[in-house]
DRENNU-208587 format. One line per field, with one value per atom (N, C-alpha, C, CB): residue number from 1; residue in three letters; atom name; x, y, z. Coordinates in pm, whole numbers, padded with zeros to 5 digits. Glycine has a CB too. Example, Ala and Ser with C-alpha at 12.3 -4.5 7.8 and 13.67 -1.06 7.14 Angstrom:
# DRENNU-208587
i: c(1 1 1 1 2 2 2 2)
aa: c(ALA ALA ALA ALA SER SER SER SER)
at: c(N CA C CB N CA C CB)
xx: c(01319 01230 01320 01131 01285 01367 01290 01408)
yy: c(-00569 -00450 -00330 -00447 -00225 -00106 00003 -00060)
zz: c(00780 00780 00780 00905 00708 00714 00787 00572)
***
This chain:
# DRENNU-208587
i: c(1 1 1 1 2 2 2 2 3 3 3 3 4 4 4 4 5 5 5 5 6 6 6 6 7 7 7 7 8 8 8 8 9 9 9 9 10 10 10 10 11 11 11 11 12 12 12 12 13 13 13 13 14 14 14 14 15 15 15 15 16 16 16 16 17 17 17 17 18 18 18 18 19 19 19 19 20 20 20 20 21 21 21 21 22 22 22 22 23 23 23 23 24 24 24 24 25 25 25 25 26 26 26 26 27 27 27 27 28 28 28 28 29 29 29 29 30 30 30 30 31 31 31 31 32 32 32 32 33 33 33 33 34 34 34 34 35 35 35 35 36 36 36 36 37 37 37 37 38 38 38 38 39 39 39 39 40 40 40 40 41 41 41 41 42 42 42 42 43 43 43 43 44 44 44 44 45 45 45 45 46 46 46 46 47 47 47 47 48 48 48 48 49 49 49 49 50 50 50 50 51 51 51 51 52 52 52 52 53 53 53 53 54 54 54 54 55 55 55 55 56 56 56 56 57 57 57 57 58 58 58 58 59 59 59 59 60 60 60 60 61 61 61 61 62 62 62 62 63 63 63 63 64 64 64 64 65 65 65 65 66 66 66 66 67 67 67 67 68 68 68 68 69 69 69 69 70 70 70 70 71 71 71 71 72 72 72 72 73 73 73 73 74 74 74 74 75 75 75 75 76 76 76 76 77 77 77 77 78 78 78 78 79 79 79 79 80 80 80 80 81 81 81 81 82 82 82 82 83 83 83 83 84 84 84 84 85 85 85 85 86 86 86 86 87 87 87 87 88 88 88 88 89 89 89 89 90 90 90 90 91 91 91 91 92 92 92 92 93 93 93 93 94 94 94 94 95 95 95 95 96 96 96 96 97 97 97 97 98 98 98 98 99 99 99 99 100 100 100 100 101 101 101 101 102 102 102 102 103 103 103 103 104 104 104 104 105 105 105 105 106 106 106 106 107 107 107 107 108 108 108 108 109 109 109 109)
aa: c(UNK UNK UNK UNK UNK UNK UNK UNK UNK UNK UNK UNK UNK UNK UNK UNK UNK UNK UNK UNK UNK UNK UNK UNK UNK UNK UNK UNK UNK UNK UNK UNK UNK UNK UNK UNK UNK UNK UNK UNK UNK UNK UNK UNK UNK UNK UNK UNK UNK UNK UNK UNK UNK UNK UNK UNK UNK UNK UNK UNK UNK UNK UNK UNK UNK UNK UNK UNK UNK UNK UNK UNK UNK UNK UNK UNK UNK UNK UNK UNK UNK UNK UNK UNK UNK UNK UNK UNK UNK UNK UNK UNK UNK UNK UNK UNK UNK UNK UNK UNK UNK UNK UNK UNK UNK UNK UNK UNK UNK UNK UNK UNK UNK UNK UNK UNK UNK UNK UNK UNK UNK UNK UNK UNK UNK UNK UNK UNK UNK UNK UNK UNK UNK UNK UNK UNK UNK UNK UNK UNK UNK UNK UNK UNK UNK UNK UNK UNK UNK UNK UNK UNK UNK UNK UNK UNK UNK UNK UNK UNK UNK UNK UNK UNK UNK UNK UNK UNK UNK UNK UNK UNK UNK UNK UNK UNK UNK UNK UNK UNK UNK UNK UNK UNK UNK UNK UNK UNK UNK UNK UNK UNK UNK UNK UNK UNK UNK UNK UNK UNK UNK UNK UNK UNK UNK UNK UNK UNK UNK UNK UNK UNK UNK UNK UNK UNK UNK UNK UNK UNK UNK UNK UNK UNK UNK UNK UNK UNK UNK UNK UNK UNK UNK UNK UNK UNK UNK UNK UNK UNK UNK UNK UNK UNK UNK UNK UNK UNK UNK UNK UNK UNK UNK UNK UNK UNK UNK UNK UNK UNK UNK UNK UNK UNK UNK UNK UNK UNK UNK UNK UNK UNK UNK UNK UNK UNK UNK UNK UNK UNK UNK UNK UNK UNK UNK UNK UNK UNK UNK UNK UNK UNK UNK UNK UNK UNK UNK UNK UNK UNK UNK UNK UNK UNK UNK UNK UNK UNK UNK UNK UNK UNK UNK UNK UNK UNK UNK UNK UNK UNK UNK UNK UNK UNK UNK UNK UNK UNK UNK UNK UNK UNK UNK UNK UNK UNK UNK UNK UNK UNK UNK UNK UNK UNK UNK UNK UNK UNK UNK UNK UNK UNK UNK UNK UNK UNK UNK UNK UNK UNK UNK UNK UNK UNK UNK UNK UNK UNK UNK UNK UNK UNK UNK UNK UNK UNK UNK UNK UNK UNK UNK UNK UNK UNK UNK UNK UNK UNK UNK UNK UNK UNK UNK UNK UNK UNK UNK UNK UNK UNK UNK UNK UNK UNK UNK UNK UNK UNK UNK UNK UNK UNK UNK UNK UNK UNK UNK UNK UNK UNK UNK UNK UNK UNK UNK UNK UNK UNK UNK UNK UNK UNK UNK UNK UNK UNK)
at: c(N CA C CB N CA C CB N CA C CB N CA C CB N CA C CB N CA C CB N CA C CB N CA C CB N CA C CB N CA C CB N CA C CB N CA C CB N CA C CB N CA C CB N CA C CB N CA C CB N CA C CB N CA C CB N CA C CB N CA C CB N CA C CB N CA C CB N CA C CB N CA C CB N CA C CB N CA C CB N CA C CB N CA C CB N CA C CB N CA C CB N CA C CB N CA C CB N CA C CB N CA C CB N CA C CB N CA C CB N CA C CB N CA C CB N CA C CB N CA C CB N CA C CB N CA C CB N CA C CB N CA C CB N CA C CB N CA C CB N CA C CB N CA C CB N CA C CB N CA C CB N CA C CB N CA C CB N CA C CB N CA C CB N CA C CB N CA C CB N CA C CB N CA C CB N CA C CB N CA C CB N CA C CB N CA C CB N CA C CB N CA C CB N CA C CB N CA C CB N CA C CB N CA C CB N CA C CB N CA C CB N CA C CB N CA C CB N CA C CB N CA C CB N CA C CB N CA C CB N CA C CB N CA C CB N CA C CB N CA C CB N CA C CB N CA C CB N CA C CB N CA C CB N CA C CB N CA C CB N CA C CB N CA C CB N CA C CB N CA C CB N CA C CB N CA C CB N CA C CB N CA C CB N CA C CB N CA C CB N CA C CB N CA C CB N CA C CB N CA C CB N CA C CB N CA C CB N CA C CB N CA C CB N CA C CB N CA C CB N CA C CB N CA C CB N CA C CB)
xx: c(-01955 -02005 -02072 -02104 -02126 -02119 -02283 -02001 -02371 -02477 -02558 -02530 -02671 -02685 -02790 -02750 -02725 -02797 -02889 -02746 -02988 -03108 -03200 -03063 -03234 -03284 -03200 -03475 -03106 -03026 -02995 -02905 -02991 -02920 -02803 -03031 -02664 -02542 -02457 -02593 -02520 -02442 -02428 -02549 -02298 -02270 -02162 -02255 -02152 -02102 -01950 -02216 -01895 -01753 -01794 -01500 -01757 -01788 -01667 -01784 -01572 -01460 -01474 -01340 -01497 -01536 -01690 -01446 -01702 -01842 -01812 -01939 -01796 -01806 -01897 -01753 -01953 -02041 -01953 -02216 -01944 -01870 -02030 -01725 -02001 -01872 -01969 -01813 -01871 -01958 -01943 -01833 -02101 -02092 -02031 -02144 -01995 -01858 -01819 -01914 -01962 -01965 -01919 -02118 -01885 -01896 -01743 -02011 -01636 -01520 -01465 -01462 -01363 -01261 -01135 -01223 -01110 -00967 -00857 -00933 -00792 -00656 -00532 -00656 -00454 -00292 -00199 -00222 -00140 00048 00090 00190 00125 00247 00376 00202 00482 00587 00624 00707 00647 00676 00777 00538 00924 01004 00961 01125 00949 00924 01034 00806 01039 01126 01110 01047 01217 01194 01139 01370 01138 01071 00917 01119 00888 00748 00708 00741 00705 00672 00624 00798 00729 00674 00572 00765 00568 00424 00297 00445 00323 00205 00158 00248 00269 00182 00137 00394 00187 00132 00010 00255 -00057 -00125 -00246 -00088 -00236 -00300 -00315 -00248 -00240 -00304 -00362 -00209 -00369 -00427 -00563 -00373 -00558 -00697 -00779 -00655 -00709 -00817 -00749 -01026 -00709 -00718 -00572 -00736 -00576 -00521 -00380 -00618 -00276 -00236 -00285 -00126 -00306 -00343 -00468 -00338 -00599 -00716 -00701 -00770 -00565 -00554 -00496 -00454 -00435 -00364 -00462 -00214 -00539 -00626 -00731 -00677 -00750 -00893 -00870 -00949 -00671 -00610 -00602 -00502 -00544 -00564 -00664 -00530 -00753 -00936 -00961 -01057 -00926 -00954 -00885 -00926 -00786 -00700 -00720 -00603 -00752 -00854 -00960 -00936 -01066 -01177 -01150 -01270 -01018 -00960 -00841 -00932 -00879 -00725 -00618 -00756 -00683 -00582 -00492 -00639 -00535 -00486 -00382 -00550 -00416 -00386 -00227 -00520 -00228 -00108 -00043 -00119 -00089 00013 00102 -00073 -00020 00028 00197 -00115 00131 00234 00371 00145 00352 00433 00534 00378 00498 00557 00681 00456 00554 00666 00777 00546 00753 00836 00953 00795 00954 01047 01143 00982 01047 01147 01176 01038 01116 01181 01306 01075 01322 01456 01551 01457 01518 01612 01676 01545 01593 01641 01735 01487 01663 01703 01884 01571 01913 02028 02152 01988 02030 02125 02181 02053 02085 02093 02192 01989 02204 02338 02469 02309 02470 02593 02636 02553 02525 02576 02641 02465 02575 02624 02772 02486 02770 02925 03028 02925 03003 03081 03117 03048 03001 03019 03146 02823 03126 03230 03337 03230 03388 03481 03552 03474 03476 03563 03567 03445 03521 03535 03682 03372 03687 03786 03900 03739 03952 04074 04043 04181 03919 03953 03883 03906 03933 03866 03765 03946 03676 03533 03550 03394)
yy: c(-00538 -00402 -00387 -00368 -00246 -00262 -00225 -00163 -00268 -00228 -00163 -00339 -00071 -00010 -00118 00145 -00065 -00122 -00099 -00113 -00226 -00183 -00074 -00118 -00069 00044 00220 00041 00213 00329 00386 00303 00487 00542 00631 00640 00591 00684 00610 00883 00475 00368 00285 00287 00248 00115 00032 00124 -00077 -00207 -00270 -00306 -00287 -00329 -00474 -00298 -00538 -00663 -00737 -00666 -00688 -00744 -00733 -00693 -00649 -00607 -00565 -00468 -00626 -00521 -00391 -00596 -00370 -00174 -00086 -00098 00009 00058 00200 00081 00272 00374 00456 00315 00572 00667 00699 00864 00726 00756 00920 00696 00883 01054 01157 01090 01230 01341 01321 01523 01302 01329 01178 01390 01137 00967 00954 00820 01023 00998 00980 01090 00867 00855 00948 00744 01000 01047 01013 01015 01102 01083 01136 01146 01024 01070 01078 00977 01177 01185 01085 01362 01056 00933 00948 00817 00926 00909 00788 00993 00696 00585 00560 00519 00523 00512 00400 00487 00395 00320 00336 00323 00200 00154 00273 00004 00360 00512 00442 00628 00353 00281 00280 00110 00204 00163 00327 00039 00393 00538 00612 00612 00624 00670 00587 00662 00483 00383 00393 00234 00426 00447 00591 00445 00644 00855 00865 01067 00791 00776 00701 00658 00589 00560 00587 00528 00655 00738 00852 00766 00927 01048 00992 01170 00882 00841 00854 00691 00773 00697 00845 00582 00930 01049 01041 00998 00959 00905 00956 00734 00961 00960 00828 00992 00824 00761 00688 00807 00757 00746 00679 00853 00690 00647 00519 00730 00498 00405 00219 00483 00301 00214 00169 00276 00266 00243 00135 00363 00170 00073 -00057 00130 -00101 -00178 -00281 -00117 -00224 -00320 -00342 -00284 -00263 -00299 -00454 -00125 -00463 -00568 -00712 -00528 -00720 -00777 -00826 -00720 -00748 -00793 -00858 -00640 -00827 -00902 -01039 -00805 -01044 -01188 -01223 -01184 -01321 -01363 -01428 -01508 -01511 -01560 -01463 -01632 -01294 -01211 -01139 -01177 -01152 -01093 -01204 -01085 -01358 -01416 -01419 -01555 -01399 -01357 -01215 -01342 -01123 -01014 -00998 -00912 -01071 -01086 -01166 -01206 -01290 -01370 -01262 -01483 -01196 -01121 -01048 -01038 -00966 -00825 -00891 -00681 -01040 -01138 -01132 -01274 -01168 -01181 -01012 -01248 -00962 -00778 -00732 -00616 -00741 -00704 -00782 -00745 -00942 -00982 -00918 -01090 -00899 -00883 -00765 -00865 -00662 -00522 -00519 -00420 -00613 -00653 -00695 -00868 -00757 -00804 -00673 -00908 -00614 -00517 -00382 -00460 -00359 -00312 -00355 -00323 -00454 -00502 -00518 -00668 -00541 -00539 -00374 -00600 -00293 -00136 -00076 -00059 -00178 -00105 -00201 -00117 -00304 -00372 -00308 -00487 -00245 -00130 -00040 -00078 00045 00205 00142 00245 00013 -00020 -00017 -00133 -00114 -00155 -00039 -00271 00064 00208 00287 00329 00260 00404 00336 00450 00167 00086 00089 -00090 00162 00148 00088 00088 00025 -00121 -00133 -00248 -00157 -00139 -00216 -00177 -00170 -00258 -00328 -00161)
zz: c(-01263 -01249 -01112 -01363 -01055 -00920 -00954 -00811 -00878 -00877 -00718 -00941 -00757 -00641 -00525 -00684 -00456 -00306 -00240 -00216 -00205 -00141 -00231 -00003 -00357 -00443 -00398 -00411 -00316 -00289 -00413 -00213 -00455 -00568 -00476 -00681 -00540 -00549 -00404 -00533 -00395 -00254 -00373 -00080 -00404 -00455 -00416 -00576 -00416 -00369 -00426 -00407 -00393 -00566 -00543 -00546 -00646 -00705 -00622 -00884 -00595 -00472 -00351 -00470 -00298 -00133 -00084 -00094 00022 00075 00142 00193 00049 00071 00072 -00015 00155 00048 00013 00104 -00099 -00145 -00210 -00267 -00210 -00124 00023 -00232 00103 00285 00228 00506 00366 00383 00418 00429 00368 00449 00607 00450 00681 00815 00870 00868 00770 00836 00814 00733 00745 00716 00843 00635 00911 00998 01016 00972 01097 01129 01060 01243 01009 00948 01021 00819 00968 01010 00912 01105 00916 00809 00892 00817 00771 00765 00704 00691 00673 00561 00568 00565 00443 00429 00271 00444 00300 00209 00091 00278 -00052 -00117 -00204 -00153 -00274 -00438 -00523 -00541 -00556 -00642 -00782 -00673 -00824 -00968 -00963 -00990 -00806 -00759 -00731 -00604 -00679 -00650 -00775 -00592 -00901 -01036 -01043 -01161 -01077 -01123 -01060 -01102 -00900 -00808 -00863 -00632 -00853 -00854 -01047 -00802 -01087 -01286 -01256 -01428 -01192 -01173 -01134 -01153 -00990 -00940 -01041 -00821 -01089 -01149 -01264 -01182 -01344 -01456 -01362 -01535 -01269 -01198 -01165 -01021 -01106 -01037 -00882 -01039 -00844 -00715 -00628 -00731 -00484 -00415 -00357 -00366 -00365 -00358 -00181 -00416 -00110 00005 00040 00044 -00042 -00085 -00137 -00171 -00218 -00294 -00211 -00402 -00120 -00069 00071 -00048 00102 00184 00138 00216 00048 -00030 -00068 -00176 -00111 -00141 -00008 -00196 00111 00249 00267 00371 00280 00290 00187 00192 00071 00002 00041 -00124 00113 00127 00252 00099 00348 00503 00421 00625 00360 00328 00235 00261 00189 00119 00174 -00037 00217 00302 00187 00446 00067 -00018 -00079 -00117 -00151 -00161 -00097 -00171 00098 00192 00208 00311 00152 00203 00075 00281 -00039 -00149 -00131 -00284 -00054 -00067 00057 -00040 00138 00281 00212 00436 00124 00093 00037 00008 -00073 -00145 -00062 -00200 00023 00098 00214 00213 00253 00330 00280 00330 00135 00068 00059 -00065 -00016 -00031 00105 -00108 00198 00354 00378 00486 00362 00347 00271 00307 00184 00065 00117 -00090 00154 00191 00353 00199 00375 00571 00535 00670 00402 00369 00325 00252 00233 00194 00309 00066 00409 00522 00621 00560 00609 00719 00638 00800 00507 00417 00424 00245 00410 00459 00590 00459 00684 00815 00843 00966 00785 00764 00703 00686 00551 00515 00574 00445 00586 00715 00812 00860 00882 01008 00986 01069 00853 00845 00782 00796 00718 00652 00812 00491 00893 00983 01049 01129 01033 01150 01060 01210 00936 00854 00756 00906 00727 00667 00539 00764 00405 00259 00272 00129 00206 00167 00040 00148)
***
């Protein structure tokens, strides 16, 4: 459970990260749009998630790297993981642009 800080009431701490949540409006950082393609399976699960949670998927993923900088064992499971699905996709990506060729050059896939 997170308890408050320094006798602060309404600054608390997560039991995973040194955070303090929530900053003051005036203290929020600059934002940027982004678009970023995800797994259409992983996408339902994130936005069901998030709307169970209250939360922002954007908030979410933000707060998620934040934890992951502050734990590096997390941070090389987490890397190990996406090593792997970036191959996988890096594979299926060049088996596509091999098709596309060989259909534009006459030639059955």
């Amino acid at each position: 459970m997170s308890e408050p800080l320094d006798g602060e009431r309404g600054v608390e701490t997560s039991r995973h990260i040194d955070i303090q949540t929530p900053r003051p409006l005036d203290d929020e950082p600059p934002t940027k749009r982004s678009t970023f393609r995800l797994d259409a399976d992983l996408i339902q699960r994130l936005h069901n998630f998030c709307r169970h949670q209250g939360l922002s998927r954007e908030v979410l993923i933000e707060a998620m790297y934040e934890y992951m900088e502050a734990n590096p064992e997390a941070l090389a499971q987490v890397v190990d993981n996406a090593s792997q699905k970036h191959d996988h996709r890096q594979q299926l990506a060049n088996r596509k642009r091999a098709e596309a060729m060989m259909s534009k050059f006459g030639r059955d896939v």
